[in-house]
N, C-alpha and C positions, 0 to 999 in steps of 0.2 A: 433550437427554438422548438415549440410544441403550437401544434394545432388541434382543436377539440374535435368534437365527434367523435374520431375512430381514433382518437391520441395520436396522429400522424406527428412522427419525430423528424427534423432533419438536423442535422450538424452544421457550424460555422466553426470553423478550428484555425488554430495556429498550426504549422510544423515545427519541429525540434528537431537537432540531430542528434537523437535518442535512442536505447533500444525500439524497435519495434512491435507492440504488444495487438493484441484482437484487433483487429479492424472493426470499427463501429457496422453494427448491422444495420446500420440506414444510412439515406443519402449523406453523401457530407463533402462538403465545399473547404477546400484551404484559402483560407482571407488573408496569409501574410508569413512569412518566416521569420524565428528569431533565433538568434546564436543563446548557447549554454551561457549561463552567468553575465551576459553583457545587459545588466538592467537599464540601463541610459538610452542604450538601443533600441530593446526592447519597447520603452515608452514612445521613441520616435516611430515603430511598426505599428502599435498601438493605435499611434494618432492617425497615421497612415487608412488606416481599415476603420475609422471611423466612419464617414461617408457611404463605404461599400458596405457597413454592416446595417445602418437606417435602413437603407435600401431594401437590405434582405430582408430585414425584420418586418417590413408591412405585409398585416395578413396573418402575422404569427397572435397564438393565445396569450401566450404566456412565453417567459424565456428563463432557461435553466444555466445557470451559469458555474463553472468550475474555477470556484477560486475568487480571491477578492478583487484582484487585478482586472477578470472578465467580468465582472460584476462594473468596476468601478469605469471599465469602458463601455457595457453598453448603457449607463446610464447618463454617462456624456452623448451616448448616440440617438439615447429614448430623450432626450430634455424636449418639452414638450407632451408626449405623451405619455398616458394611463397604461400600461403596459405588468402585469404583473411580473416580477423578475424573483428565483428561487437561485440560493445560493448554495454552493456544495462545500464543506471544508475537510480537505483529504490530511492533511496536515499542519501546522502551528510551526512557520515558520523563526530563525532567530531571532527578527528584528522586533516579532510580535513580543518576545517574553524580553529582550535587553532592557535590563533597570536603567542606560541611560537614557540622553535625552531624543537618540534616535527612535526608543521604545514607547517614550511617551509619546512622541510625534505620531508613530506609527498608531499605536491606539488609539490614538484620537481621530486618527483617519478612519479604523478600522469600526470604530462606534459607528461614525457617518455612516458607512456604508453599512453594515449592517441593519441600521433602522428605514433604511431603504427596503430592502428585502422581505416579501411577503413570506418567506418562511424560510428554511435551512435546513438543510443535511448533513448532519457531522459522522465522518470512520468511525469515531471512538466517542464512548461518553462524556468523558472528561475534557474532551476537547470543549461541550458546552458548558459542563458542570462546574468546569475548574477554571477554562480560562473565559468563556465568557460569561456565564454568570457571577466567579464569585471575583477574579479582577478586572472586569470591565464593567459589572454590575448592570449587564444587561440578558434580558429575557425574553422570549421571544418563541411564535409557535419552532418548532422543529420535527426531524424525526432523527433516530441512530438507527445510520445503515450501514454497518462494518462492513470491509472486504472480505465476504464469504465468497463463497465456489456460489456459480449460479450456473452448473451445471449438474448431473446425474455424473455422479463419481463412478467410471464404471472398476468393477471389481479386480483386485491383483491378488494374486496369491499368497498363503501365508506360509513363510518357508520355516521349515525348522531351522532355530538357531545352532550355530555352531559354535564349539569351544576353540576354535583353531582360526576363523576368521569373522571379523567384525565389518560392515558394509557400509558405510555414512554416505550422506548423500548432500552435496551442499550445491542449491540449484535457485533461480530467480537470478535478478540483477546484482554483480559480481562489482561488488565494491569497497567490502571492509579488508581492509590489508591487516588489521588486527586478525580478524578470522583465516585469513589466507595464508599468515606464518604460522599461528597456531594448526593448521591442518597441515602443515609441510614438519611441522614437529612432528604431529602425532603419525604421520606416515615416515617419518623417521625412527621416532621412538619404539616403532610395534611392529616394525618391518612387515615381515609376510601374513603376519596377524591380522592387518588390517589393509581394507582396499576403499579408498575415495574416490565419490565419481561429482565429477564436477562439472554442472552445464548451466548456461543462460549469459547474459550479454553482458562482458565484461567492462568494467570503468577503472579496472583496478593497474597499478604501473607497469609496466610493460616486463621490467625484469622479475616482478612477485607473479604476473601471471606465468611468463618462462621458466620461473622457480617451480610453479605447480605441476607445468606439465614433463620438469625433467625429470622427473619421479616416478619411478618405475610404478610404483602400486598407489598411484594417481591418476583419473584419469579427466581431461580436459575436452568436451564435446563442441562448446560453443553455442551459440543461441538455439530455443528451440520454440516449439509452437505450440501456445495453450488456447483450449484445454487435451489437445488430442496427444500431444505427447508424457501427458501428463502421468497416466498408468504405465507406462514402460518405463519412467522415471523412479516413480517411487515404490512400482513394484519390483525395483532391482536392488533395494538396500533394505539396511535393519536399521536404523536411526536417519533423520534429518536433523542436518548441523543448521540453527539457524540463532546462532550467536553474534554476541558483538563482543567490543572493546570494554572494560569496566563501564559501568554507566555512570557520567557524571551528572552534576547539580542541574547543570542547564539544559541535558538530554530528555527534554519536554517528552518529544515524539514515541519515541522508546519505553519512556514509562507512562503514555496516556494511550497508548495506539499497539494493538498487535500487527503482525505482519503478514500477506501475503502466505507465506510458508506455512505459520502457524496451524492455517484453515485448512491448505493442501491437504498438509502432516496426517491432522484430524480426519481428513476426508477418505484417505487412504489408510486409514489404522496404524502407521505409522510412528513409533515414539519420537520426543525431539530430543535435542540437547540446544541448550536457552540460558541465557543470561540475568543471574543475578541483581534484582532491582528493575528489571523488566517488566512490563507486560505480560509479554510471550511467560518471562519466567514467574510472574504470580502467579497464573494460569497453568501452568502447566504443574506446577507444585501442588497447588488446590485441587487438580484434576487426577494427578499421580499419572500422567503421562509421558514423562520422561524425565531427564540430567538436566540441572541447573548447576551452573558454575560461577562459580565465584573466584575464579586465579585472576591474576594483575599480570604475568605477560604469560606471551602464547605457550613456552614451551611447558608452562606449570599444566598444561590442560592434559597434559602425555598419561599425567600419573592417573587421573581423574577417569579417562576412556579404557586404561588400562586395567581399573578395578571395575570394571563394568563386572558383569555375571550373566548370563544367557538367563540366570532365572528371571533378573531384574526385570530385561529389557521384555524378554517376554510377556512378564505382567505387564509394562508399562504398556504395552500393544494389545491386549486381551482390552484393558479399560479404554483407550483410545478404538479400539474398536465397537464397542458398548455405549460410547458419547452420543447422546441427542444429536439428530442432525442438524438442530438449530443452532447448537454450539460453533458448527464451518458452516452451513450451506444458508441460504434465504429460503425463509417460509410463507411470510404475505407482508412482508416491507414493501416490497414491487408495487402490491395491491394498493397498501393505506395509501403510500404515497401517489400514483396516479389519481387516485380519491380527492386528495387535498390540494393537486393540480388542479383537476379540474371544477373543484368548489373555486378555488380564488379567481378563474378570470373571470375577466372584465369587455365590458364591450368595447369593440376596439375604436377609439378616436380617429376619425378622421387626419389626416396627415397633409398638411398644407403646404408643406416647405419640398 
């Protein structure tokens, strides 16, 4: 929730047991835990923290909400009051795009609540372009604040490439087993040619992660802490691996949303290797920053890293060095949007109940 004057922030959150990422650098209060995937549950914690959440909320400006779900409970909580409520959309769930009848349900939920919301924040353009303005035909103020670095990248080295070993670096949340047998090829395929280093918090099945680490010219570090580790990371390789599986029809996310890595990649002068029908990989195409692939199973990717060329990647890191740093980092998103916070609120109503 947000209070004016001096924009004072504090937090109301759920826990997950999730990786662990930044700690919010303001106050913040846990109102309730929910287990991974148990959505029935999850509605019952919901209703649960309804009560406790009214509560917190008096006195607040405005309330910033992540997600529709948090949106659609503090408006069960605010019923009665004037309260401006701003909505954030990090991603486009399945149930949102499914052509059946669970999809139109869902959108018609998703309309409601949405025309609740005094304004919106979507990661990606398209997330408003595509899926709400042009199938849900609605419109509405907004801003586009992708997942940049909001940090000062500080500076890594730039090494000279070698003909005799290649250094990938595949880091953030460890989930795609598509990408994890495909890098158990290509450190098969390239033997001492090439060395993998692998860190950040895994999801992935327990015998594919054991497969990564029993590889000698792989290495397995386990979670780490951003932004500070972030320069010993990717100032230790020559490409970032941040592929997926072929991209299918219904893989929204993927082709409307770049990723986390993406911005690092860029931040740090770093080339990527990126996926065909992507995001990451229109961008990165258009930018001439790095590999895009296009193979259908992992071991096909062997040949593709193998014709790499020291001249290539070079270049692709010379122009990723040269990128605007609007392209990964925040410039004055931060600003407009505190702006338009604090244009919408409203005096606060009295609270009888």
């Amino acid at each position: 929730m947000l209070k004016a004057e001096g924009m004072q922030v504090s937090a109301l959150a759920f826990e997950r047991p999730y990786h662990k990422g930044r700690p919010a650098d303001c106050p913040t209060e846990i109102i309730g835990r929910i287990p991974h995937g148990r959505y029935l549950y999850r509605l019952w914690v919901y209703f649960r923290a309804r009560t406790l959440l009214r509560r917190r909320l008096r006195g607040a400006d405005a309330v910033y909400c992540f997600g529709l779900d948090t949106l659609m409970l503090t408006r069960l909580a605010l019923m009665g009051r004037n309260l401006p409520c701003f909505l954030e959309i990090g991603d486009v769930r399945d149930v949102q795009t499914d052509p059946g009848l669970s999809g139109k349900l869902f959108r018609a939920l998703d309309r409601w609540l949405v025309r609740y919301a005094r304004g919106a924040v979507f990661t990606a353009p398209d997330f408003y372009e595509v899926y709400y303005r042009q199938w849900l035909g609605e419109t509405f103020p907004h801003h586009v604040i992708e997942n940049k670095i909001d940090f000062e990248p500080a500076p890594v080295p730039t090494v000279p490439l070698s003909r005799d070993l290649l250094r990938i670096g595949y880091f953030g949340l460890l989930r795609c087993v598509w990408s994890a047998r495909a890098l158990m090829a290509i450190a098969d395929g390239l033997g001492d040619r090439v060395h993998i280093r692998v860190a950040g918090y895994s999801m992935l099945p327990e015998d594919i992660l054991n497969g990564l680490k029993a590889r000698g010219n792989i290495d397995v570090e386990g979670p780490y802490q951003s932004p500070t580790d972030l320069p010993r990371l990717y100032g230790s390789v020559d490409m970032v691996w941040a592929c997926y599986a072929p991209i299918q029809a219904d893989d929204w996310n993927l082709r409307w949303a770049r990723t986390n890595r993406f911005y690092e990649a860029c931040a740090f002068g770093r080339p990527l290797i990126t996926r065909a029908g992507s995001n990451d990989g229109q961008a990165v195409a258009s930018l001439r920053i790095g590999l895009v692939l296009d193979c259908v199973e992992p071991d096909q990717a062997v040949g593709a890293i193998a014709g790499l060329s020291p001249e290539a990647i070079s270049q692709w890191a010379a122009n990723s060095r040269t990128l605007p740093m609007s392209v990964y980092a925040y410039t004055d998103e931060q600003a407009r949007l505190a702006g338009d916070l604090h244009a919408a609120r409203l005096p606060q109503e009295p609270d009888t109940r």
